[in-house]
N, C-alpha and C positions, 0 to 999 in steps of 0.2 A: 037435723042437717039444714042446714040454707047454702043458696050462693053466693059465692064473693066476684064479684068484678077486680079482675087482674088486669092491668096495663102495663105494657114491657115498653121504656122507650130505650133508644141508643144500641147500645150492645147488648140490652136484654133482649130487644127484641131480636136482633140474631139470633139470639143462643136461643130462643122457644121456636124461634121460625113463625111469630103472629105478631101483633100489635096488642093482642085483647083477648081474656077470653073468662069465661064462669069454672068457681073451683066449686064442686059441692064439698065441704068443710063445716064441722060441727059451728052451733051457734057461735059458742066460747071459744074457738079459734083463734091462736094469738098466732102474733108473726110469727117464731118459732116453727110451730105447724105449717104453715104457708110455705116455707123456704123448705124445708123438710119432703112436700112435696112438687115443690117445683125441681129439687135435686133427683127426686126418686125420676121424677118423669123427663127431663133434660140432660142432665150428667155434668159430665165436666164442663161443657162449654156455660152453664147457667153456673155451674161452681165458683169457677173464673170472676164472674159479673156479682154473684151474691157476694162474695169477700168484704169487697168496696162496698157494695150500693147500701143506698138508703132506700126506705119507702115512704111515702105520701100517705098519711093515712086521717080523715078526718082535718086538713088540708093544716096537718102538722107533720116537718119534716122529723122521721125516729129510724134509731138503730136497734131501739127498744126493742128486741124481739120477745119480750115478756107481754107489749102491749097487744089488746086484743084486736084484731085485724077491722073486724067491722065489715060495710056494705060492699067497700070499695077499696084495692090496696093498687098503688102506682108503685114501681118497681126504677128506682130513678139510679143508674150507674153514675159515675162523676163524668160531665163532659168539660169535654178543650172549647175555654175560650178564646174570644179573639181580638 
């Protein structure tokens, strides 16, 4: 097991009620995993935000949820520009 550093911004972070936080997640943890528990522990409202979002991972933007999470995953819904 290690920990992953989660970053929620926009509407993810609504939906978790944080900004940040550590997942303990086996080594080989791919996003799949990740999204999986961020549903079990959020519900609907992170349901809502994971649909759309993408993640940050390895400072490559992926939908890949095959890819493996690694140190650190940002959690990036789509925002309104202006």
């Amino acid at each position: 097991m290690t920990g992953v550093s989660v970053r929620y911004f926009a509407a993810a972070a609504d939906a978790a009620g944080r900004t940040r936080e550590s997942l303990e997640l086996p080594v080989t943890a791919d996003l799949g995993q990740v999204k999986s528990v961020l549903l079990a522990k959020y519900g609907p409202d992170m349901e809502r935000v994971l649909k759309v979002a993408a993640f940050l991972v390895d400072s490559e933007l992926t939908r890949d949820l095959s890819r493996t999470a690694g140190a650190q995953v940002d959690v990036l819904p789509p925002f309104a520009g202006g």
